[in-house]
N, C-alpha and C positions, 0 to 999 in steps of 0.2 A: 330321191334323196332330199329335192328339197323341198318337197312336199310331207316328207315324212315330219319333219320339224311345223310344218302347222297341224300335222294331225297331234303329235302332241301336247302341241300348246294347247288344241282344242281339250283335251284332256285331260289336262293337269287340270286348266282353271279356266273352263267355257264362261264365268261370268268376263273375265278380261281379255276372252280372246276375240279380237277383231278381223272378219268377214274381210274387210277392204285390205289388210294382208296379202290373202290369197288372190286378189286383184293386181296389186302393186307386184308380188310374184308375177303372176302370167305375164304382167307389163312388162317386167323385164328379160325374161324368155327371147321371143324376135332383135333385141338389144343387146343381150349379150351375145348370141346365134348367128349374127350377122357374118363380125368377124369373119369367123371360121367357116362360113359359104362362101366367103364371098373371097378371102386367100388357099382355105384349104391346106393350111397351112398346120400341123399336128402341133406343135409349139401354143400355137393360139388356143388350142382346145384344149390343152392340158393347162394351160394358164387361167383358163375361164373352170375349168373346174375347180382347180385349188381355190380359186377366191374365194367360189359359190360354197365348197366343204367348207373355208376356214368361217365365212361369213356365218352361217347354218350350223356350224358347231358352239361358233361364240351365241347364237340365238337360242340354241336347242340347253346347253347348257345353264344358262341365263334362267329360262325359263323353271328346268330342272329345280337350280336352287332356289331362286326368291320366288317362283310360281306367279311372275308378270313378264310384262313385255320389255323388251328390250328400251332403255331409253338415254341420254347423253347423261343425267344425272348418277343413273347408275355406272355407266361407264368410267364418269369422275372418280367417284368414288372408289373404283374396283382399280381405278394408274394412281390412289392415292394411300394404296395399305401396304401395308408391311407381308413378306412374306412370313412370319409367325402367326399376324393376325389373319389371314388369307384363310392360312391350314389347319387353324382351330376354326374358324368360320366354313372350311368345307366338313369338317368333322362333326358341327353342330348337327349340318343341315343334311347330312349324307342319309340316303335312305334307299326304300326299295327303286322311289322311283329311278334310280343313276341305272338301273337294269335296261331302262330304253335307252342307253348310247348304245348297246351291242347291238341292236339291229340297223342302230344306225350307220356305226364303221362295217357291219356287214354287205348294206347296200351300198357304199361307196366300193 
């Protein structure tokens, strides 16, 4: 699942997609994972998934529409619009690519 979201980043737009990504992922792997060896606790790991989905959606999306990287700039800007201006800005940009979120809620 959450590698699915760098293969399409790699995808959409291999000139902006950055290699050390998929590092900073694996990093976090044994760091989130911990956790849940180490209580075994099912709460914990269903809590670590939601994040990683919501985290990986808001990325995978991102990417989707402005075909870059995730960054705080964008982020501003996107807790700074209006919901009219949001849904005519998804309607600009909507296109074949929104076809890869199904296999993404499929592998969740």
């Amino acid at each position: 699942m959450l590698l699915y979201v760098q293969f399409v980043a790699a995808f959409v737009n291999y000139e902006l997609f950055d290699i050390r990504e998929l590092a900073i992922l694996f990093a976090w792997f044994p760091i989130l994972s911990f956790p849940y060896f180490l209580t075994q606790n099912k709460f914990c790991y269903i809590l670590i998934v939601v994040v990683c989905f919501l985290e990986s959606f808001v990325n995978l999306v991102h990417w989707l529409f402005l075909k870059s990287p995730l960054s705080a700039t964008s982020l501003f800007v996107l807790a700074n619009t209006n919901y009219y201006e949001s849904i005519d800005f998804v309607q600009l940009k909507s296109g074949a690519y929104f076809l890869l979120l199904i296999p993404y809620f499929i592998l969740m």
